[in-house]
N, C-alpha and C positions, 0 to 999 in steps of 0.2 A: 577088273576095274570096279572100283566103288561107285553108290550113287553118285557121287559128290564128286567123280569123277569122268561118269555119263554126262552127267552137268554142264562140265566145263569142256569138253570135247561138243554138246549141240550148242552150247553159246559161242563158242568161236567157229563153230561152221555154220551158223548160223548168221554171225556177223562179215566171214569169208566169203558166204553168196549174194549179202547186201552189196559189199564194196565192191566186188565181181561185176555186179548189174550196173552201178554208178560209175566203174574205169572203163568196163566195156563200152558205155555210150560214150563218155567222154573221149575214148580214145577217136572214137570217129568223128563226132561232132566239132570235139574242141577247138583246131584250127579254123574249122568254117565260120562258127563261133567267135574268135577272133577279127578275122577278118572281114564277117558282117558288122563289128563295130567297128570299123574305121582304122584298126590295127595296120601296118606295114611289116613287109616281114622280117626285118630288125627286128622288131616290137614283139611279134611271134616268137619269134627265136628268142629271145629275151627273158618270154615266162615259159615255153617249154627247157631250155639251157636251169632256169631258177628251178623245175619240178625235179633234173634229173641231180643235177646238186643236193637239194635239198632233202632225196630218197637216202645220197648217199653221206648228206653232214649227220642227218637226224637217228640211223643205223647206227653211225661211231657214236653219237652222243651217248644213245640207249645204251652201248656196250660199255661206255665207259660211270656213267652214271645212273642207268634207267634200275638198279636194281636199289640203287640209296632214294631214289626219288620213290620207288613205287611202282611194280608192272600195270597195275590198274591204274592207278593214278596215270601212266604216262600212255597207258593206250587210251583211256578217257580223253586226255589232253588232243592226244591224235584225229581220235575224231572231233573234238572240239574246233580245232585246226579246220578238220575238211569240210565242215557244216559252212565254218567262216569263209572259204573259198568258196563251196555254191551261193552263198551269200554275194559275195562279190560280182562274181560270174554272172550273175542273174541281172544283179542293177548296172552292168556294161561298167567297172570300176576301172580307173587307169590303169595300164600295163603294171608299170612300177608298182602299185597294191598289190595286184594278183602275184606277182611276183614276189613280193617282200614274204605272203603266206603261204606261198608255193614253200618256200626255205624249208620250213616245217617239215613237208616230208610227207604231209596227211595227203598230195594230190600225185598222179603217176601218169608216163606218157606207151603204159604198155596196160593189155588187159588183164592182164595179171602181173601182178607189182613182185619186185622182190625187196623191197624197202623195210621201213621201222614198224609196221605192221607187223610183216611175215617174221620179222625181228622175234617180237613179241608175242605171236603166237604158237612160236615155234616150242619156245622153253614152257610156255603154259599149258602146252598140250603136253611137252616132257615131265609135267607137275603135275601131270590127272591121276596118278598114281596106279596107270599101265604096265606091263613089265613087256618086253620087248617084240611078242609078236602081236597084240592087240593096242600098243604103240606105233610099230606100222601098218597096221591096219588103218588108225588113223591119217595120218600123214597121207596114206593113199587116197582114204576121201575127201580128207584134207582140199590135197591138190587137184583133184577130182572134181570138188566142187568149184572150184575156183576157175575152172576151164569153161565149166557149162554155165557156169553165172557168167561168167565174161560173152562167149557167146552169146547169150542171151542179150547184154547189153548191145553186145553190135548189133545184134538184129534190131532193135529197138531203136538204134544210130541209124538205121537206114531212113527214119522220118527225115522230113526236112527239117534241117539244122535250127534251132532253136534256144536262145540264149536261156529263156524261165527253164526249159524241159531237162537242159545238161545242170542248172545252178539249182533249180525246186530236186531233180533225184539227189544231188554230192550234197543239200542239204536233209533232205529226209535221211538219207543213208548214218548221214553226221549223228543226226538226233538219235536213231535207234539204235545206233551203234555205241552212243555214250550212256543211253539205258542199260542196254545189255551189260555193258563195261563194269556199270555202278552192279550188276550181282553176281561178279563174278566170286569166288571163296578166296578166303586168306591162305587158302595153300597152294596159290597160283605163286605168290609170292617167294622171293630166292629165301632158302636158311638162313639163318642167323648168323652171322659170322663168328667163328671161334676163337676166343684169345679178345685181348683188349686192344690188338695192333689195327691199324686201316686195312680195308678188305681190299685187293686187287684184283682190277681186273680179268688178268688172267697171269693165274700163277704157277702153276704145277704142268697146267695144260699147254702150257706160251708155248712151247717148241711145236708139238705136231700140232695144234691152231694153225700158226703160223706156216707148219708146210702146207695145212689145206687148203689154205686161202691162198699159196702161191701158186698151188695144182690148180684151185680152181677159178682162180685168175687166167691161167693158159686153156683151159676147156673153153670159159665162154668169150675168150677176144676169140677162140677159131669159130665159137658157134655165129660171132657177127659177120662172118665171113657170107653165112649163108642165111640170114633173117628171113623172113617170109616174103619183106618187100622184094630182097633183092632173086627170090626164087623167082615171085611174079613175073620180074621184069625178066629173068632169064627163060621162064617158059613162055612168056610172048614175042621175043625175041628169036630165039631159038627154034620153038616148033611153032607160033604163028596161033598161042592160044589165044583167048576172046578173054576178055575180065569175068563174064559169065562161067564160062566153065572153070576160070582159076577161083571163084568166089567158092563154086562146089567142091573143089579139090581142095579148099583152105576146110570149107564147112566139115568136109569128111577125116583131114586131118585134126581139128578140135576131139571131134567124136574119138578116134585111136589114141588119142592122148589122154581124153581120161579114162577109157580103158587099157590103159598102160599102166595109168595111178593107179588102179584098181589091181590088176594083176600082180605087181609088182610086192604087193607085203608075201602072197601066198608061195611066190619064188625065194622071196630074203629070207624068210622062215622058216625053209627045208634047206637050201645052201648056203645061206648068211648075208649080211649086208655086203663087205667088201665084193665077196665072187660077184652078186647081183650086179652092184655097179659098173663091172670092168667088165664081165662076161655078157651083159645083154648091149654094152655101149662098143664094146668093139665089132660086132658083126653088123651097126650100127653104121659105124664110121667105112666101114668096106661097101655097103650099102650108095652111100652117099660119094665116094669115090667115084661110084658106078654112073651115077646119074648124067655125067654130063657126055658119056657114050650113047645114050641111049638110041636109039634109030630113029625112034617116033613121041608121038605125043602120048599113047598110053604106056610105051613102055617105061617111058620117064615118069611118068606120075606115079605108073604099079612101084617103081626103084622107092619114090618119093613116101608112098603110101607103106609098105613096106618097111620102109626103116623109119617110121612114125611108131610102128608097132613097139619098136627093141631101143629108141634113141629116149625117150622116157623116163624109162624105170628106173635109170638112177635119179630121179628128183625126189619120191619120196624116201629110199634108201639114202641116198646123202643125207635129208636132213635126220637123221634116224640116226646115224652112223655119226654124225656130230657131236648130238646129244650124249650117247650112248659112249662116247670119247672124253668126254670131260664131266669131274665132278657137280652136281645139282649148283653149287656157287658160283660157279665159272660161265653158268651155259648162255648166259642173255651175251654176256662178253664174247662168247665162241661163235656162237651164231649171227651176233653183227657182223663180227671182221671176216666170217667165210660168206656172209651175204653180199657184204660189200664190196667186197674184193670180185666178185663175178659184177657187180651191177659198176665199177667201174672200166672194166678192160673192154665189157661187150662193144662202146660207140665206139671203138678205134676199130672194129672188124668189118664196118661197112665202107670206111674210107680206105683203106685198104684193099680191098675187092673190088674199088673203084679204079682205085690205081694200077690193079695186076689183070685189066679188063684189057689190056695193047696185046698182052700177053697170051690171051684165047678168051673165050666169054664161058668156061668152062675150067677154068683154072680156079676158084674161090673154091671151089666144090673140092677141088683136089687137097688144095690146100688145110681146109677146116679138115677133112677127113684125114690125114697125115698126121696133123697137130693134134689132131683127139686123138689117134690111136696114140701118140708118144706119150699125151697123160696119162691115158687108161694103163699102159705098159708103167711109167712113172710111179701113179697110184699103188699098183700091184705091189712092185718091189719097196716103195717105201714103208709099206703102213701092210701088208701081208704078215710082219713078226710083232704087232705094235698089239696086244692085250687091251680088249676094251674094258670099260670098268665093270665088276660084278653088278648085277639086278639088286636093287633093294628088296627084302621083304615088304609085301604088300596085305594086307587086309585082307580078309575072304571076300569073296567076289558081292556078297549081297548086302555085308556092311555099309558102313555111312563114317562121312568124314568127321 
């Protein structure tokens, strides 16, 4: 990797552990936040419904436009966006405001967002001019940090809820992150388009895009099956845990996940992106099968803790294998629609696990676990004979952009 390419990998993880610190508080405070000003929960539901929209309009927009507008110019925008929401936030602004700049995209209702962000810095990390094992290496820290920033925020969420303390961080976070933005290099930026015709979307790539955002549209409606809330309420339900000890068993599964991120390049890089993803997700999903036999409260946690290890590692392998799928002009357009397509299927997996609850209180588990194994099976067979594209030649390693 080039200087110039060192560069733009600490600026965007750099700017990945600010927003990390800023969603993870929010994610806890937010609500409270709300309803300390006088909100109803209509009203609630009104700007968090506007945040998860607005993750998934401002994803398609990027993909369909963000490469004629500018990657910098529109991740600037982004945080300009989110600056303006702690802005709000902070002076107790009507529902309807916060919401209208919720649209945007720049705020998320998870600690780690998969939005117009992750969009955009997915293809500018695939522009550092990496060749494909020190491109996953990134990716891993990538997601890595974005686990422990987030963390980090919720524990910081654990103060008493605070209107200045959730809208002064989503505003500092905004300003730094629109600094960082303003130096990023012009070779973040998509090529040139060839020929004098308008540039598409996605043109060559349209076919297997679009299988992988149907694949993984079905991965993560099974993964809402079993959200972290709905694990909680079944290990309290179930074996009679306390908040306390599920708060430690959430903290220790953070911790395996981003050691997951982390292990995950050194695995794709001796057996390949595809095998990683299907082979460390299906012993995975057998895992989580498991979990709702379990006897007791530790052995369900060990099942839990466990397939936290191996249910992972396809995160930075997908986004690698994406890239790594589609020519450099295509990638801001491949990577919305496989973002999006998971960020909209997941809220239908909790309501549904609501519904199959008459059923046993141990059936969602079943379920998410069956449905992953048939994509991971899916995946295999479709995209097992599919030729990713050659490595560009790269620079020697100590050059400059």
């Amino acid at each position: 990797m080039t200087n110039s390419g060192r560069g733009v990998l600490a600026m965007v993880l750099a700017s990945q552990a600010l927003r990390g610190l800023g969603y993870g508080l929010a994610a806890v405070q937010l609500g409270a936040v709300l309803r300390g000003q006088g909100l109803d929960g209509p009203a609630v539901g009104l700007v968090l419904a506007a945040i998860v929209a607005g993750s998934a309009a401002a994803s398609l927009a990027l993909g369909r436009w963000g490469d004629r507008v500018g990657r910098v110019r529109s991740y600037g925008v982004l945080y300009g966006a989110l600056a303006a929401a702690g802005i709000l936030i902070a002076a107790g602004a009507p529902a309807w405001l916060l919401a209208l700049v919720a649209l945007t995209g720049a705020l998320s209702t998870e600690v780690v967002e998969s939005g117009p962000f992750t969009t955009l810095e997915q293809v500018m990390l695939a522009s550092a001019g990496a060749r494909q094992p020190q491109l996953m290496r990134g990716f891993g820290v990538y997601n890595a940090t974005a686990t422990l920033a987030g963390a980090a925020g919720a524990l910081l969420g654990a103060l008493p809820a605070d209107q200045r303390l959730v809208g002064g961080t989503l505003v500092a976070v905004g300003v730094i992150g629109a600094l960082l933005a303003a130096r990023l290099p012009e070779r973040v930026e998509a090529p040139a388009a060839e020929g004098a015709g308008p540039r598409r979307a996605l043109a060559s790539s349209r076919r297997p895009v679009l299988r992988l955002a149907g694949l993984f549209a079905i991965d993560s409606l099974a993964g809402g099956f079993v959200v972290q809330a709905w694990i909680a309420y079944w290990l309290g339900v179930r074996h009679g845990a306390p908040t306390r000890v599920i708060g430690v068993v959430f903290a220790a599964v953070g911790l395996l996940q981003a050691a997951s991120f982390l292990a995950a390049p050194a695995i794709a890089n001796r057996v390949g992106l595809l095998p990683t993803m299907v082979f460390t997700h299906l012993p995975s999903n057998l895992l989580l099968v498991a979990v709702p036999l379990a006897p007791s409260l530790p052995v369900a946690v060990g099942l839990l803790l466990a397939r936290t290890c191996l249910s992972q590692m396809d995160v930075p392998t997908r986004q690698a294998y994406v890239m790594a799928l589609v020519p450099p002009a295509e990638r801001t357009a491949a990577a919305a629609v496989t973002s999006t397509a998971r960020y909209l299927t997941r809220p239908v997996g909790p309501a549904l696990a609501g519904l199959l609850q008459p059923l046993g209180l141990g059936i969602p588990f079943v379920v998410a676990g069956v449905v992953k194994s048939a994509y991971d099976l899916a995946l295999w067979r479709l995209f097992r004979p599919v030729q990713l594209l050659p490595e560009p030649a790269t620079p020697a390693a100590g050059g400059t952009a």
